[in-house]
VOTIFI-299220 format. One line per field, with one value per residue (C-alpha): x, y, z; residue number from 1. Coordinates in steps of 0.02 Angstrom, whole numbers. Each point is the difference from the previous one (the first is absolute). Layout:
<rs>
east	(X / ...)
north	(Y / ...)
up	(Z / ...)
pos	(NUM / ...)
</rs>
This chain:
<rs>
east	(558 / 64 / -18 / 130 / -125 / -75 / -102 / 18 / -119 / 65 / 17 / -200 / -71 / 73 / -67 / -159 / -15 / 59 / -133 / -126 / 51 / 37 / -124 / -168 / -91 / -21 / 95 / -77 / -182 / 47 / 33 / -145 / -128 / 95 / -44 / -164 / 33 / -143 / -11 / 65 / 146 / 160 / 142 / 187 / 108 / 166 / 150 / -97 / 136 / -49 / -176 / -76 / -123 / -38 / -60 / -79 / -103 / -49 / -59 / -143 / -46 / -31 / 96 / -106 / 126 / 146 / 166 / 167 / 148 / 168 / 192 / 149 / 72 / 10 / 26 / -146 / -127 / 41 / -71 / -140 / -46 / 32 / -144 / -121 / 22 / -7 / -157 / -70 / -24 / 4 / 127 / 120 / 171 / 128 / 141 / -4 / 127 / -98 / 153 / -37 / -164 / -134 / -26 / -186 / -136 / -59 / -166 / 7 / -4 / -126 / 85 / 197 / 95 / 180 / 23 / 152 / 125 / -33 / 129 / 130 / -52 / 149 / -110 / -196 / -66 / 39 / -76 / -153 / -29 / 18 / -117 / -122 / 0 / -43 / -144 / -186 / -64 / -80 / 131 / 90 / 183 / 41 / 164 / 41 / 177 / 78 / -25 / 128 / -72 / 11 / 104 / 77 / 46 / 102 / 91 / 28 / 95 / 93 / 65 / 34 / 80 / 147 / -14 / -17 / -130 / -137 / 14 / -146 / -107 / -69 / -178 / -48 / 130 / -107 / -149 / -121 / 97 / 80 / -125 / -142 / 17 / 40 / -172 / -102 / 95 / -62 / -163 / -188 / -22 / 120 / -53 / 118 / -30 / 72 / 55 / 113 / 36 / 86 / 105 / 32 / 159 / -17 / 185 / 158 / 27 / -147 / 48 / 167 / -46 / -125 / 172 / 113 / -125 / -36 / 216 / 43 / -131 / 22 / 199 / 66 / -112 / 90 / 152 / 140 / -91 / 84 / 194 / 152 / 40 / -213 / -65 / -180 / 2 / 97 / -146 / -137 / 104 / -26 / -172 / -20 / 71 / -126 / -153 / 9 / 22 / -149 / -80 / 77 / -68 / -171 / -51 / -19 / 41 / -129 / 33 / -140 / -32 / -79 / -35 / -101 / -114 / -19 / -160 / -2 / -122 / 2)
north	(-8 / -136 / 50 / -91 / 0 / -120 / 39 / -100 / -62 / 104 / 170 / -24 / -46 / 141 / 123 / -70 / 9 / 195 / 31 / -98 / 69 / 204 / 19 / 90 / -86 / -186 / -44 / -175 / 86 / 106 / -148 / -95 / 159 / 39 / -177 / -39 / -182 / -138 / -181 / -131 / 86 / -94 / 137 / -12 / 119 / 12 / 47 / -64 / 19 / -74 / -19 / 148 / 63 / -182 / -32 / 186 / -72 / -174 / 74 / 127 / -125 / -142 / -104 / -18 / 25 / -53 / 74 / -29 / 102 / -3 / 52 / -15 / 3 / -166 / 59 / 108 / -128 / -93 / 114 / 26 / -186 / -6 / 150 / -66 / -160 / 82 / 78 / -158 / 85 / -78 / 63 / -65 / 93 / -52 / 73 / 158 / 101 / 131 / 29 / -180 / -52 / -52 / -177 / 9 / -10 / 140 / 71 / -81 / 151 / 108 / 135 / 24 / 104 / 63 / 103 / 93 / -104 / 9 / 164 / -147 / -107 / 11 / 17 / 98 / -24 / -196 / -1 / 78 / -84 / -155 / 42 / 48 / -163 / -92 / 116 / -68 / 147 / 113 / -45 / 158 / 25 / 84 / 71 / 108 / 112 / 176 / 167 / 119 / 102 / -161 / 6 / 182 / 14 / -162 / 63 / 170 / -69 / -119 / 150 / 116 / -111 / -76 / 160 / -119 / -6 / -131 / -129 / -39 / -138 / -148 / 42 / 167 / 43 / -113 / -43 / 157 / 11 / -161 / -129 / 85 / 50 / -194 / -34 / 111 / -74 / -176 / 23 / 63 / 105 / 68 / 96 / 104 / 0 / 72 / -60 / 130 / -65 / 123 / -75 / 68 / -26 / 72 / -59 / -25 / -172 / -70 / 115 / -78 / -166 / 45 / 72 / -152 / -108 / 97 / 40 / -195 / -56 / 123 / 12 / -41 / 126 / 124 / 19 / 90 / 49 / -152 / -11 / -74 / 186 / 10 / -155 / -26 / 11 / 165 / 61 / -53 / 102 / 157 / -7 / -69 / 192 / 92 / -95 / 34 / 182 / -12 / -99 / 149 / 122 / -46 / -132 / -127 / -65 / -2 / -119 / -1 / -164 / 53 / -169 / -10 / -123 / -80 / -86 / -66 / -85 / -141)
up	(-731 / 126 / 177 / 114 / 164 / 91 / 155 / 156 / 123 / 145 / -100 / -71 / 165 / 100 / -122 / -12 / 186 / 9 / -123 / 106 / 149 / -32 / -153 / 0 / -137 / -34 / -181 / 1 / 38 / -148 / -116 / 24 / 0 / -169 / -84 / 75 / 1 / -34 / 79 / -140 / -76 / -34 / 26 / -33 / 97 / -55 / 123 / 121 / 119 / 208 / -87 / 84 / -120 / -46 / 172 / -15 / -185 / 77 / 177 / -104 / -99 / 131 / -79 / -152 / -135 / -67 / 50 / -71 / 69 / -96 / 55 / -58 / 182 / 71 / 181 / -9 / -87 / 150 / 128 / -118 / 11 / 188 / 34 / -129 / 108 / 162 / -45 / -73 / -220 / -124 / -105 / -129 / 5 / -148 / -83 / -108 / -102 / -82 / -115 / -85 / -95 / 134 / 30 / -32 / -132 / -100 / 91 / 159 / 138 / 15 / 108 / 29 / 112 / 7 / 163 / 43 / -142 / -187 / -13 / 33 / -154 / -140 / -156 / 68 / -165 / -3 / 195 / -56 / -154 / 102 / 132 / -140 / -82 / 139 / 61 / -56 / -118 / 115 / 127 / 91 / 47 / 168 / 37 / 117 / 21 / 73 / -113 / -5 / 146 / 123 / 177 / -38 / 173 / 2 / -158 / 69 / 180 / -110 / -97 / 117 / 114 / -142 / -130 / -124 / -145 / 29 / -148 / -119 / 103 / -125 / 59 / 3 / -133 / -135 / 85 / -71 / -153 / -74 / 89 / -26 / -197 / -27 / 116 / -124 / -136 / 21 / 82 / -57 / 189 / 106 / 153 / 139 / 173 / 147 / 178 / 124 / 167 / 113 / 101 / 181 / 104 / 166 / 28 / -120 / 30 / -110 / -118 / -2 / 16 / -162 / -84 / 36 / -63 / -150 / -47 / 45 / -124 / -142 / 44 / -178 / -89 / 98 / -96 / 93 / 175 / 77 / -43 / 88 / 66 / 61 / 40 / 54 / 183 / -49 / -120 / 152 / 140 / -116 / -12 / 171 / 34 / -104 / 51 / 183 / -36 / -98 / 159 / 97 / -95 / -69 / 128 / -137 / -193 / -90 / -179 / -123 / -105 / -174 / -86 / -168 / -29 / -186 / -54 / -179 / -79 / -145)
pos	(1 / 2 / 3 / 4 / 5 / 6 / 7 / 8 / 9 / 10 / 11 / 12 / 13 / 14 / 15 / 16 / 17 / 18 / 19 / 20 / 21 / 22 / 23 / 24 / 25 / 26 / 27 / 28 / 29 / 30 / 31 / 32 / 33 / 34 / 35 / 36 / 37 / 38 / 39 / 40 / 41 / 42 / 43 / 44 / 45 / 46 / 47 / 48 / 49 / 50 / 51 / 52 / 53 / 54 / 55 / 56 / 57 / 58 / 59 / 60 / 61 / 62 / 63 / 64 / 65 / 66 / 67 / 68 / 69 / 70 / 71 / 72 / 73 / 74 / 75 / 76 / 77 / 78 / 79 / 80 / 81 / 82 / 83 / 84 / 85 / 86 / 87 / 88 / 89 / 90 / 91 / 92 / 93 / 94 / 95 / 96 / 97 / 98 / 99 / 100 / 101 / 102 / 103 / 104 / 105 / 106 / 107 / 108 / 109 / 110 / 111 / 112 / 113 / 114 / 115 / 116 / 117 / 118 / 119 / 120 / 121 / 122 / 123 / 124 / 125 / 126 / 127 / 128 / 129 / 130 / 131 / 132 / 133 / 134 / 135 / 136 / 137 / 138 / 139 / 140 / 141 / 142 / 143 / 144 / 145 / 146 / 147 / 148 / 149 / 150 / 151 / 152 / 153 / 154 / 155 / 156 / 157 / 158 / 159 / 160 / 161 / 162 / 163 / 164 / 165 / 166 / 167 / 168 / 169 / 170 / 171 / 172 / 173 / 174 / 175 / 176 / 177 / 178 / 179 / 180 / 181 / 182 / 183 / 184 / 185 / 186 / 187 / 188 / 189 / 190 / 191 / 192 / 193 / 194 / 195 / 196 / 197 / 198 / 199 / 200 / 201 / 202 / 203 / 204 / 205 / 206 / 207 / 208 / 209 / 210 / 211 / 212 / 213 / 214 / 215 / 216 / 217 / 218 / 219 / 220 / 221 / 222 / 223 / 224 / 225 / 226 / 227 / 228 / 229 / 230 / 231 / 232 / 233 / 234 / 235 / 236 / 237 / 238 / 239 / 240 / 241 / 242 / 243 / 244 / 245 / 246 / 247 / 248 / 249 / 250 / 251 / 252 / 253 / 254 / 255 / 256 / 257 / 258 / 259 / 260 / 261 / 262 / 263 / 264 / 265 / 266)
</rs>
């Protein structure tokens, strides 16, 4: 299924800060207490996006592995290479479609990780079979993705607010079902974890700046909520309207991020 989405810098890195900034629990905590990570490990992550969780891997480690992070974004491999520079890492950022065959040997990674982007690869079972090649045996996969039951709240002001049905999302529409089957397919060990963040606006307008983020980058998968007759200034000043009378009324929006965690093994 081709996806036509790309993410940009300015869209990722406000939502990343929201979630840093209003969330009760620590997602990157999460990751590494979920994969127990050992000095001397030479890790691919894939969508590596501004290199976060790159930085995140090489930081725990002491620098004493081997780290390559791949994007197909050009723009956002650059900011990638300007913090691992900032912060003095050594890591080696290159260019990755994970919709082509990998530019890498059979049995060369010993851990991979996906966060937050395989749902947008055009053929999962290719992806996965890819990523599985090039994992030593004994190597693990780590993806990570929204279930069904992630951000209700968001979905729910959305819908009341333009009385429209909320299209099927690429992630949590196919990440516990589609993604997951093709995981167990190809792997020995698949496990399931769970992360939920509650997120806590005491105000709407991080809420809002959360939603415009969050519409501008997914704004093609959502089919007819932005026409010539409703554009998307129109669609924001709508739910601008609904979440200050939540605001009004509760004293807050509370959004809960449900993200599942999947750890296969080679």
């Amino acid at each position: 299924m081709k996806i036509d989405y790309k993410e940009t810098t300015s869209d990722l890195i406000s939502r990343i800060n929201i979630h840093d900034t209003y969330g009760k629990n620590d997602i990157d905590q999460w990751m590494l207490d979920t994969l127990d990570l050992k000095e001397g490990l030479k890790i691919l992550d894939m969508a590596c996006g501004s290199g976060k969780q790159c930085a995140s891997f090489y930081s725990t480690l002491n620098g004493n592995c081997e780290i390559v992070g791949g994007d197909v974004s050009q723009e956002l491999l650059e900011k990638a290479k300007q913090l691992s520079a900032e912060k003095g890492y050594e890591i080696d950022f290159v260019t990755l479609d994970f919709n082509k065959r990998f530019d890498f040997d059979d049995n060369t990674f010993d851990l991979i990780s996906c966060c937050f982007a395989i749902y947008y690869s055009e053929d999962i079972p290719f992806t996965i079979r890819e990523m599985h090649r090039v994992l030593k045996p004994g190597g693990r996969l780590f993806t990570t993705g929204p279930m069904p039951q992630n951000k209700l709240e968001f979905y729910e002001i959305i819908q009341e607010a333009t009385n429209k049905t909320i299209p099927p999302m690429p992630g949590s529409s196919r990440y516990d079902s589609e993604i997951l089957d093709a995981i167990k397919d190809t792997f020995d060990q698949v496990k399931v974890k769970i992360f939920e963040n509650p997120l806590t606006f005491p105000s709407a307008k991080p809420f809002l700046e959360y939603t415009r983020a969050s519409l501008s980058e997914d704004r093609r998968l959502w089919g007819d909520f932005f026409t010539e007759k409703e554009s998307f200034v129109d669609v924001m000043e709508k739910i601008t309207i609904v979440a200050e009378k939540r605001i009004e009324k509760d004293g807050k929006i509370v959004m809960t991020k449900v993200v599942g965690g999947f750890v296969a093994t080679k």
